[in-house]
C-alpha positions as CSV (number, residue, x, y, z in Angstrom):
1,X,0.0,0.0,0.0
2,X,2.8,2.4,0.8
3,X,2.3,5.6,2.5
4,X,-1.5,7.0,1.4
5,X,-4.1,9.4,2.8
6,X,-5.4,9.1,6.2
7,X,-8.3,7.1,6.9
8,X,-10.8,6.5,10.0
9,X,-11.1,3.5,11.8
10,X,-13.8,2.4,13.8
11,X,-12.6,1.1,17.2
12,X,-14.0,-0.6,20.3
13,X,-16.8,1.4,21.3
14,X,-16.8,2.9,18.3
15,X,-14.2,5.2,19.1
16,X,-12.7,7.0,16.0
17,X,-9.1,7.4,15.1
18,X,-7.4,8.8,12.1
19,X,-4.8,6.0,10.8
20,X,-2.7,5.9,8.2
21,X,-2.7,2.8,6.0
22,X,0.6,0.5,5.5
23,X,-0.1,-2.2,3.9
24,X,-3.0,-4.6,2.9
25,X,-3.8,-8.1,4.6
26,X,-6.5,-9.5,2.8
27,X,-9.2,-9.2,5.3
28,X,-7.6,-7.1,7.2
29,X,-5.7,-3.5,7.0
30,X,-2.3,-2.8,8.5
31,X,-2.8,0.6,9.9
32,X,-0.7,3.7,12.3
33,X,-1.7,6.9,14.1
34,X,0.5,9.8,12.3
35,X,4.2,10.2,13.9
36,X,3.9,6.0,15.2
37,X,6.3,3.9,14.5
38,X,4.4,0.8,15.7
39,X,1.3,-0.5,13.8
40,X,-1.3,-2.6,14.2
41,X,-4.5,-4.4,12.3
42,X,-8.2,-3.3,11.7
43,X,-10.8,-5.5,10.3
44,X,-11.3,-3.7,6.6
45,X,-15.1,-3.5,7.7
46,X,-13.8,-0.8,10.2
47,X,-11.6,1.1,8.1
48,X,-13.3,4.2,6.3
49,X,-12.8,7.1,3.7
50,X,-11.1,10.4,5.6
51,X,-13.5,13.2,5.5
52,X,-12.8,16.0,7.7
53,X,-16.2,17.1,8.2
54,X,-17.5,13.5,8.6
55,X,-14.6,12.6,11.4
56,X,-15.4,16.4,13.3
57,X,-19.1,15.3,13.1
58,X,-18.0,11.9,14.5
59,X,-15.9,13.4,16.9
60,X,-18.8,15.3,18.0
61,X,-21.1,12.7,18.9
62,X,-18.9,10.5,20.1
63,X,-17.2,13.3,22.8
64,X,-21.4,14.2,23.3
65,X,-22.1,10.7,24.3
66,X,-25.3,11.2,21.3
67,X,-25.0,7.1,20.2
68,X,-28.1,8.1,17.7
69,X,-26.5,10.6,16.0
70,X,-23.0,8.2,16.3
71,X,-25.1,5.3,14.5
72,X,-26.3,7.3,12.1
73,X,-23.1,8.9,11.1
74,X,-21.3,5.5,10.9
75,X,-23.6,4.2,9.0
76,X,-23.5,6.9,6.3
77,X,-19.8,6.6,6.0
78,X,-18.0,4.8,2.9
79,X,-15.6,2.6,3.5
80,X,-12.1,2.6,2.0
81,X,-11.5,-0.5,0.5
């Protein structure tokens, strides 16, 4: 994959982080935060297109503990593949 465009992952909770990809495992997506050396895997169903608006909207609802408005935005969101 080489270094490419951030992307957002979907973690536990679904917590959001902005990742960069490194290299593709089949099911799978290696992935690091910016400035990280160390990397690690996220399921490619939790790995989605970088929109700034979309992750400060994310961030939003997440922060404001609003799980409707979280849903709904995760579910609106394209993911990279």
């Amino acid at each position: 994959m080489g270094q490419k465009s951030c992307v957002i992952g979907r973690a536990y909770g679904d917590k959001l982080i902005k990742l960069i990809p490194v290299s593709d495992w089949g099911s799978a997506v290696e992935v690091r935060r910016e400035g990280d050396r160390d990397s690690v895997g996220f399921r490619k169903e939790a790995i989605y297109r970088f929109d700034q608006g979309l992750f400060d909207r994310l961030r939003a609802a997440f922060d404001g503990n609003d799980r409707k408005t979280l849903m709904r935005l995760w579910n609106s969101a394209q993911h990279d593949r």
